[in-house]
Jmol script that loads the backbone (N, CA, C; Angstrom):
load data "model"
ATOM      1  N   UNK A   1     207.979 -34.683 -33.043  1.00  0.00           N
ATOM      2  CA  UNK A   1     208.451 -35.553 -34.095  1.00  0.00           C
ATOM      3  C   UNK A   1     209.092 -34.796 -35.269  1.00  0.00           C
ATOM      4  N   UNK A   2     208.713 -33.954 -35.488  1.00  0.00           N
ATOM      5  CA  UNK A   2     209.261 -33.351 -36.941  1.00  0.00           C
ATOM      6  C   UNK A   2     210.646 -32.626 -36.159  1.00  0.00           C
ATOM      7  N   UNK A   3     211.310 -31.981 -35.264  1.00  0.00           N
ATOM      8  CA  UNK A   3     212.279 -31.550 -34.929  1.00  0.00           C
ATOM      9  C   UNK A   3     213.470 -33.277 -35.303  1.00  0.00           C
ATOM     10  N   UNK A   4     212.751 -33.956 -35.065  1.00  0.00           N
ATOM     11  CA  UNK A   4     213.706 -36.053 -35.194  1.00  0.00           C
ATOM     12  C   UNK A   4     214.359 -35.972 -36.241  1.00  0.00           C
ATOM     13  N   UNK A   5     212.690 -35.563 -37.237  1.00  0.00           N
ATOM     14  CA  UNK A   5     212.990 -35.693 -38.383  1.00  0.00           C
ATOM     15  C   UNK A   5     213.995 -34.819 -39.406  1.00  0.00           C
ATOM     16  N   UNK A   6     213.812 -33.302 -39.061  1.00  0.00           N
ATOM     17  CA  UNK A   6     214.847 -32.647 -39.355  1.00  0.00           C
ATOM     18  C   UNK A   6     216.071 -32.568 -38.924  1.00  0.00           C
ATOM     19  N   UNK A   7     216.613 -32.845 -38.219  1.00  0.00           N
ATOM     20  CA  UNK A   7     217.793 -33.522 -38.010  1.00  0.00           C
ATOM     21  C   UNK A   7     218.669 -34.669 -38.440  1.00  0.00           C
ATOM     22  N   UNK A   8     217.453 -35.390 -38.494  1.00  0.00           N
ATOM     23  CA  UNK A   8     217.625 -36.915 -39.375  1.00  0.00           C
ATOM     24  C   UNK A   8     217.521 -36.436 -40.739  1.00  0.00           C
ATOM     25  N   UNK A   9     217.258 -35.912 -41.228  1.00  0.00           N
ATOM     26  CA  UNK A   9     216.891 -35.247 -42.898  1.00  0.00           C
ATOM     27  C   UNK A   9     218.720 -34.386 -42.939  1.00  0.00           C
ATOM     28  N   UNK A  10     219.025 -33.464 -41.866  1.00  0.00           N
ATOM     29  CA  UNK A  10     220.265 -33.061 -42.390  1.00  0.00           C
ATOM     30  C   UNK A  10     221.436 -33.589 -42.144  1.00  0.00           C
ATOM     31  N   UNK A  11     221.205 -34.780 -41.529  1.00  0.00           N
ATOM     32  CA  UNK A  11     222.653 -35.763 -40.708  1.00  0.00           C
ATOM     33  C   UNK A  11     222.586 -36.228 -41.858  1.00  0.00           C
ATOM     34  N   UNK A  12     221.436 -37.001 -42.505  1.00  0.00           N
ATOM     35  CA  UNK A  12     221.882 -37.969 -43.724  1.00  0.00           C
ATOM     36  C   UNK A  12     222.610 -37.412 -44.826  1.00  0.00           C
ATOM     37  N   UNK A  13     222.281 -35.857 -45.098  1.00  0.00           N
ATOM     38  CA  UNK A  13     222.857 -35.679 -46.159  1.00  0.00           C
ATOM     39  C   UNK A  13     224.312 -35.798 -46.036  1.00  0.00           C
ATOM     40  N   UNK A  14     225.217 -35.123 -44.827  1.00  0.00           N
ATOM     41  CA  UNK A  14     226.314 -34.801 -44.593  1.00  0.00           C
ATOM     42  C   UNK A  14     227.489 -36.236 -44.171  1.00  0.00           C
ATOM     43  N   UNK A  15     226.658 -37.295 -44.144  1.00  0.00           N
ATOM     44  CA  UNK A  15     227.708 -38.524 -43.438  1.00  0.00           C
ATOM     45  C   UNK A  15     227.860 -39.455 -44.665  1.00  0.00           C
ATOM     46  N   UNK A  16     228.918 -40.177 -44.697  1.00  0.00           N
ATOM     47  CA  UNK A  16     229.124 -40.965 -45.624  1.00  0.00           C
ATOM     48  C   UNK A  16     228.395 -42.334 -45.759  1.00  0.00           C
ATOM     49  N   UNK A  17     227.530 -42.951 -44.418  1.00  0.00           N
ATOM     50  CA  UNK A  17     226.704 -43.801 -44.203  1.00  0.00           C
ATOM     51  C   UNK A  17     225.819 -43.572 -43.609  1.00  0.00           C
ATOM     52  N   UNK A  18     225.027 -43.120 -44.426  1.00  0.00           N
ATOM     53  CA  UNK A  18     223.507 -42.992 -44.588  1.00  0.00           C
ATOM     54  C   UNK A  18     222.745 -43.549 -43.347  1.00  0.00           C
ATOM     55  N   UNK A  19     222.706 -45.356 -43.590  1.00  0.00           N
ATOM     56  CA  UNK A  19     221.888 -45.769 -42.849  1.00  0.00           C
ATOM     57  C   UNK A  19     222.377 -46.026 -41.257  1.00  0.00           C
ATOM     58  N   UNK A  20     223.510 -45.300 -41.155  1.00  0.00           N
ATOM     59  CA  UNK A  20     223.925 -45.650 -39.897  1.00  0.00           C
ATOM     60  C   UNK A  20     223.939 -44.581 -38.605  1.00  0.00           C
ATOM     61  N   UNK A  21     222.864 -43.553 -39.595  1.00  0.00           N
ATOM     62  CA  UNK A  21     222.310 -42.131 -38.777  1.00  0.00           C
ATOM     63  C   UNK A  21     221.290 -42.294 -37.874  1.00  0.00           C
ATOM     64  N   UNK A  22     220.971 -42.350 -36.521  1.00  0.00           N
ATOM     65  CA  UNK A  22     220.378 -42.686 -35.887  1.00  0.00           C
ATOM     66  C   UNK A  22     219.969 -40.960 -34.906  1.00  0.00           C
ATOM     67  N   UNK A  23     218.460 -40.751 -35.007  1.00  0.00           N
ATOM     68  CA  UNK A  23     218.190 -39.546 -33.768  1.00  0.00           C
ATOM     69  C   UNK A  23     216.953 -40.320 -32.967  1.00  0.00           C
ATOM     70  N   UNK A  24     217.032 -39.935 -31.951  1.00  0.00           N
ATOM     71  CA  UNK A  24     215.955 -40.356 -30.883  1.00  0.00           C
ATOM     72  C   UNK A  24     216.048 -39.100 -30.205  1.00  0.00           C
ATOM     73  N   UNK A  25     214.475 -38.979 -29.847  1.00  0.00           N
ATOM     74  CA  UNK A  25     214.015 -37.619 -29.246  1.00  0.00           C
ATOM     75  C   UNK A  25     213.295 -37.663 -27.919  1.00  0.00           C
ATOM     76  N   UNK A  26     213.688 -37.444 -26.672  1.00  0.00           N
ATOM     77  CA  UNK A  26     214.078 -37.646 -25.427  1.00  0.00           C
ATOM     78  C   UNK A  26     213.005 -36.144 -24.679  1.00  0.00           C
ATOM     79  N   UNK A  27     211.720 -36.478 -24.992  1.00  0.00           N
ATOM     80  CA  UNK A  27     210.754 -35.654 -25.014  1.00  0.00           C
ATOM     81  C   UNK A  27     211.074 -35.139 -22.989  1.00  0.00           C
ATOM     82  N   UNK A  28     210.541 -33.753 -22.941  1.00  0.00           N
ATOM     83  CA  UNK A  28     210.394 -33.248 -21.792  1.00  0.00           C
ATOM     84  C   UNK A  28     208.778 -32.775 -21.960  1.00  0.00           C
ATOM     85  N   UNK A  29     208.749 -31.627 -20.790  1.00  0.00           N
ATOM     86  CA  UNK A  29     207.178 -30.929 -20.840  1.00  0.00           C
ATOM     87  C   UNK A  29     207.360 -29.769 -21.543  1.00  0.00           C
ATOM     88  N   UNK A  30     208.367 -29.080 -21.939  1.00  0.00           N
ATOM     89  CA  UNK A  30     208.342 -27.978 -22.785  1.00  0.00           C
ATOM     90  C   UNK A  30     209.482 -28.044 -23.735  1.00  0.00           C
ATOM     91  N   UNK A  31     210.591 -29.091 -23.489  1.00  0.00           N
ATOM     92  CA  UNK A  31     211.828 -29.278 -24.461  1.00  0.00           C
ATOM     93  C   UNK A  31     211.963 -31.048 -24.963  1.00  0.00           C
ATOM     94  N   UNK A  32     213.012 -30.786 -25.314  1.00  0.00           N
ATOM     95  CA  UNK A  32     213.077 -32.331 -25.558  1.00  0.00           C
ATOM     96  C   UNK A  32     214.837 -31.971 -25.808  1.00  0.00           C
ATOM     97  N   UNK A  33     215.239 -33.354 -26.056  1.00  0.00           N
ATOM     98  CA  UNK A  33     216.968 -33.209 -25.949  1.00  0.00           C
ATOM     99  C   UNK A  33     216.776 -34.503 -27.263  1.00  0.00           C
ATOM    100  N   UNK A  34     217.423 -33.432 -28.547  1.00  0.00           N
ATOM    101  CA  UNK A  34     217.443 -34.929 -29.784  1.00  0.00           C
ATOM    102  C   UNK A  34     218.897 -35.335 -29.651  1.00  0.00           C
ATOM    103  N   UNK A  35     218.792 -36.427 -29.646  1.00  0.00           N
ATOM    104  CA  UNK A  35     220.159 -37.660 -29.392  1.00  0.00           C
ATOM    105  C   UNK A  35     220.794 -37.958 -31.249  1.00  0.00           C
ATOM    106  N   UNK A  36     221.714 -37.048 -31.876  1.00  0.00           N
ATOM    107  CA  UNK A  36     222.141 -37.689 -32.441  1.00  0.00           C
ATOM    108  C   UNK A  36     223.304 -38.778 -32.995  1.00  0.00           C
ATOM    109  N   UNK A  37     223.162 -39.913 -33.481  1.00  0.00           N
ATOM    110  CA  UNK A  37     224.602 -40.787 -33.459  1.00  0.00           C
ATOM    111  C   UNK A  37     224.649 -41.038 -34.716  1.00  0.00           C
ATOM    112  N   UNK A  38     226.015 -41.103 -35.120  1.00  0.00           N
ATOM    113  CA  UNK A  38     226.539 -41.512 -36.571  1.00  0.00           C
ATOM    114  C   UNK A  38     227.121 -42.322 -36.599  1.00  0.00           C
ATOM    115  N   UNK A  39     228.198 -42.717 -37.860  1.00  0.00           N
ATOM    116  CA  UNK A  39     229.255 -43.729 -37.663  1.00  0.00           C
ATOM    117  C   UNK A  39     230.447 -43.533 -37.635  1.00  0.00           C
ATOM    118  N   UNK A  40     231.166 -43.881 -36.894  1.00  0.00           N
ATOM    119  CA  UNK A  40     232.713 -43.453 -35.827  1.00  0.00           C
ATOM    120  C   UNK A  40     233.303 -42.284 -36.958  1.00  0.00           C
ATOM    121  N   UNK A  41     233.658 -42.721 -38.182  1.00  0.00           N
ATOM    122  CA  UNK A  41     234.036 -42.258 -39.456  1.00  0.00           C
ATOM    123  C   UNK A  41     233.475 -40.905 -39.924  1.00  0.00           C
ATOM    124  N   UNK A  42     231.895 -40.807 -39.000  1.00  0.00           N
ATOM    125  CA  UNK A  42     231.591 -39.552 -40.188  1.00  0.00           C
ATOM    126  C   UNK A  42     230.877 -38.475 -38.674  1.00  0.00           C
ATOM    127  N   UNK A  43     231.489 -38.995 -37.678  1.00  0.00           N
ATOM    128  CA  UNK A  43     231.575 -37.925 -36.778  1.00  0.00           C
ATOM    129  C   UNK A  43     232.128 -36.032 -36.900  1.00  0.00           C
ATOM    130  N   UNK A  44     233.348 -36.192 -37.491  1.00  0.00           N
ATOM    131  CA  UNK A  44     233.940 -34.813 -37.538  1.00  0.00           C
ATOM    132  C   UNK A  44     232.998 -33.876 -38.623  1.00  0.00           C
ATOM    133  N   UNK A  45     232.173 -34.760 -39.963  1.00  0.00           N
ATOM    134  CA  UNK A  45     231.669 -33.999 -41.053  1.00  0.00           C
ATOM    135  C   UNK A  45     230.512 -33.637 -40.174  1.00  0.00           C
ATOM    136  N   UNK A  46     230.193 -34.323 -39.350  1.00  0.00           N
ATOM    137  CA  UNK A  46     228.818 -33.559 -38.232  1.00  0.00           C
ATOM    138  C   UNK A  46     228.961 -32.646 -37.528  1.00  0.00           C
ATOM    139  N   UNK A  47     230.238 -32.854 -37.120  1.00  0.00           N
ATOM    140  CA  UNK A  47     230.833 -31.495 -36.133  1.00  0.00           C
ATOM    141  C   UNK A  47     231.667 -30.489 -37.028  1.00  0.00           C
ATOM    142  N   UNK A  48     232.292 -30.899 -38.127  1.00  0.00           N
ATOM    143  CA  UNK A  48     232.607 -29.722 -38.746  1.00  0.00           C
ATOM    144  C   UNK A  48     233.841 -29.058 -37.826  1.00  0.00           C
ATOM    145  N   UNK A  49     234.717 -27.895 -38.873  1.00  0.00           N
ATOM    146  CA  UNK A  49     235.218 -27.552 -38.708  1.00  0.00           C
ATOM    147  C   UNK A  49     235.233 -26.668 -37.383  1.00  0.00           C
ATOM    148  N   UNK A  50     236.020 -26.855 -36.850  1.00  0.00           N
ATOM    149  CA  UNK A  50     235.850 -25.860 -35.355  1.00  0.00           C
ATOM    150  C   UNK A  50     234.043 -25.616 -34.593  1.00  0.00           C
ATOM    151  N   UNK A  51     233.567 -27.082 -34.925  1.00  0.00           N
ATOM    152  CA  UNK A  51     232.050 -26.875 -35.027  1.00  0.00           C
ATOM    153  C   UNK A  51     231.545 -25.852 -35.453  1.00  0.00           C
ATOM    154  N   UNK A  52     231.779 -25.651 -36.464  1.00  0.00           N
ATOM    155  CA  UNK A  52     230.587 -24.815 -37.386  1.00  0.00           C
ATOM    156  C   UNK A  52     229.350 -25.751 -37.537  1.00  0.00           C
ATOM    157  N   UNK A  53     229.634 -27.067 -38.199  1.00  0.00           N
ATOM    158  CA  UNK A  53     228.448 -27.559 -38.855  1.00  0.00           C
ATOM    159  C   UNK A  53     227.465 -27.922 -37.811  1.00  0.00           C
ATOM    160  N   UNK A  54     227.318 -28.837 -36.590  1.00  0.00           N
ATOM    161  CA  UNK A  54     227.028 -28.770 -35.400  1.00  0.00           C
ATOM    162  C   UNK A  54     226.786 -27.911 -35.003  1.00  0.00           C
ATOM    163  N   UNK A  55     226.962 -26.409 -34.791  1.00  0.00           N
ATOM    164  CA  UNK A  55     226.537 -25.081 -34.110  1.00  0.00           C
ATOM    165  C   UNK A  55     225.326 -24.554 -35.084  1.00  0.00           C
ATOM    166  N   UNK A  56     225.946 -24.863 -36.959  1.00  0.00           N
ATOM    167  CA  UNK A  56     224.258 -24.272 -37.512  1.00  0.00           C
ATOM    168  C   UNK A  56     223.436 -25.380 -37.412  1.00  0.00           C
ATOM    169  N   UNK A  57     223.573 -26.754 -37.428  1.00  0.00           N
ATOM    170  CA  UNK A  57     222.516 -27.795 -37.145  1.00  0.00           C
ATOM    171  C   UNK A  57     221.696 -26.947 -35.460  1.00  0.00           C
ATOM    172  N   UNK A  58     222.682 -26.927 -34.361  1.00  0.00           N
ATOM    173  CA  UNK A  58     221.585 -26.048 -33.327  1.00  0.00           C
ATOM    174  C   UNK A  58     220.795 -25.037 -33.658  1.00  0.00           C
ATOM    175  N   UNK A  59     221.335 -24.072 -34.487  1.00  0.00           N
ATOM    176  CA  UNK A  59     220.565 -23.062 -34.909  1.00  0.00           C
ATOM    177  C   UNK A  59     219.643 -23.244 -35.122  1.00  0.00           C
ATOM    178  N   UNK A  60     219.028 -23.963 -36.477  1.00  0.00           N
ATOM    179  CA  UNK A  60     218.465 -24.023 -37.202  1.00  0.00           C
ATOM    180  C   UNK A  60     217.028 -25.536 -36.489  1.00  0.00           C
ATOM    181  N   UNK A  61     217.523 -26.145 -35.576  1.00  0.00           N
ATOM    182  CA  UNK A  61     216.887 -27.095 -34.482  1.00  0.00           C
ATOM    183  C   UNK A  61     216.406 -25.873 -33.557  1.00  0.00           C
ATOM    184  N   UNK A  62     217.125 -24.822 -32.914  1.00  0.00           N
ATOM    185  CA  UNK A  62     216.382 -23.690 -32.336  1.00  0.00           C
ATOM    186  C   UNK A  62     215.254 -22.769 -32.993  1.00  0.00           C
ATOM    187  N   UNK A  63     215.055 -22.829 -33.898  1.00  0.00           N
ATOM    188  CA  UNK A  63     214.424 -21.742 -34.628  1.00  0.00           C
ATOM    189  C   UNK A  63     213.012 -22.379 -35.128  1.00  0.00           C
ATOM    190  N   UNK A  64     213.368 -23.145 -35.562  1.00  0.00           N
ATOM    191  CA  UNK A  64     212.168 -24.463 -35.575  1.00  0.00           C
ATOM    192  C   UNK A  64     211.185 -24.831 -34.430  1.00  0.00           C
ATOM    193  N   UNK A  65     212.293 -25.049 -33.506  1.00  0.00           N
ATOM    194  CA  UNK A  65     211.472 -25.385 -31.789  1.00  0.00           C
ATOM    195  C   UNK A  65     210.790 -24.206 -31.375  1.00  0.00           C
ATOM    196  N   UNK A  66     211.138 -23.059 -31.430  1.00  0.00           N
ATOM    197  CA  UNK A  66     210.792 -21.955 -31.332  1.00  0.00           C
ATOM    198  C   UNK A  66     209.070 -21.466 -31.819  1.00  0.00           C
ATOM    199  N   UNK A  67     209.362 -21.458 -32.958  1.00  0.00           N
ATOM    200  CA  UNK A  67     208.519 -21.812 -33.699  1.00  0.00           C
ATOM    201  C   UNK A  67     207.248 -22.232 -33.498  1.00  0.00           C
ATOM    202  N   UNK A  68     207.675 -23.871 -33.195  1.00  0.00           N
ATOM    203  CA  UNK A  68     206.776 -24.855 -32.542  1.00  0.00           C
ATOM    204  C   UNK A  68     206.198 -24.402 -30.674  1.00  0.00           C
ATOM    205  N   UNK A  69     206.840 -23.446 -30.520  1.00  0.00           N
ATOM    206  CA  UNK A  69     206.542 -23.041 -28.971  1.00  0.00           C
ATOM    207  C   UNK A  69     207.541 -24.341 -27.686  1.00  0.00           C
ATOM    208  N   UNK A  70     208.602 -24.735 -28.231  1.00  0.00           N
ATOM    209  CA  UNK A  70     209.090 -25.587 -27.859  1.00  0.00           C
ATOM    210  C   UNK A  70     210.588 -25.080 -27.361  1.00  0.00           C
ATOM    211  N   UNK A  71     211.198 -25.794 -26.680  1.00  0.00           N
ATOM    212  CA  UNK A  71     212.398 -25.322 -26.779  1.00  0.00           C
ATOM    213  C   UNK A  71     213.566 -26.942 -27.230  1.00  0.00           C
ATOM    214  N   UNK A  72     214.677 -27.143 -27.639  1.00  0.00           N
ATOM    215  CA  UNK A  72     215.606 -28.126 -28.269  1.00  0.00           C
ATOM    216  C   UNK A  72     216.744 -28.163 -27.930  1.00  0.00           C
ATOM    217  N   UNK A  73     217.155 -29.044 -27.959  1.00  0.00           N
ATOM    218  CA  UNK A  73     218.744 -29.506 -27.687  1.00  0.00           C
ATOM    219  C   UNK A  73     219.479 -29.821 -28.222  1.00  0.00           C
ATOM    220  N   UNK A  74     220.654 -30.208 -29.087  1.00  0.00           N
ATOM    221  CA  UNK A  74     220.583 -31.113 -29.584  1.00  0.00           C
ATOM    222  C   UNK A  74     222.382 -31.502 -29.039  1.00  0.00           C
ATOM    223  N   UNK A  75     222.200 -33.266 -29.076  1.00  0.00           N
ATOM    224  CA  UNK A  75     223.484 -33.892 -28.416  1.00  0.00           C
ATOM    225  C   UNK A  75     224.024 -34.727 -29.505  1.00  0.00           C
ATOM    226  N   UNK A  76     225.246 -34.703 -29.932  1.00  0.00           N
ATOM    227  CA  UNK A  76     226.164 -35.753 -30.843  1.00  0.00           C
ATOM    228  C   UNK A  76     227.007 -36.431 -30.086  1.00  0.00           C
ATOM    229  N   UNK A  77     226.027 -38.037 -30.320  1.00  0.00           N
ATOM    230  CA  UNK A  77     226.500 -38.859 -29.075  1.00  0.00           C
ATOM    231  C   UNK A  77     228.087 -39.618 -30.065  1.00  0.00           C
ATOM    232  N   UNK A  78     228.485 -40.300 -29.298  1.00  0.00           N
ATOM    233  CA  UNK A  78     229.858 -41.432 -29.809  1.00  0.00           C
ATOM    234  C   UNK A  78     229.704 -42.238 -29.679  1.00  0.00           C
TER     235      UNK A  78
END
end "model"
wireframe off; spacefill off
backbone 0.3
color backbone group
């Protein structure tokens, strides 16, 4: 749960509609795959330039899971 939540904690800051940030976490036996979706509009500020912003959101979802003895995914659905 807290990997959901941090994700959901840094999508909101970065999209222009807030409440239209949605993660669901798609549990395995040692990983899980977090599902995130935004709104059509604030897709690219998630992915960022040449995905930068999207590549440190993985990072930083890896390091955490890690952490946790877990391993993470993370998907930016459309």
């Amino acid at each position: 749960m807290p990997l959901k939540d941090l994700i959901h904690a840094i999508a909101v800051e970065l999209v222009d509609h807030p409440d239209q940030v949605d993660v669901v976490e798609i549990p395995g036996d040692n990983n899980s795959v977090i599902e995130l979706r935004v709104a059509k509009d604030d897709v690219g500020k998630v992915i960022g330039k040449e995905g930068r912003t999207a590549q440190s959101m993985r990072t930083i979802l890896t390091a955490v899971s890690t952490k946790l003895g877990r391993r993470a995914h993370l998907d930016i659905v459309d």
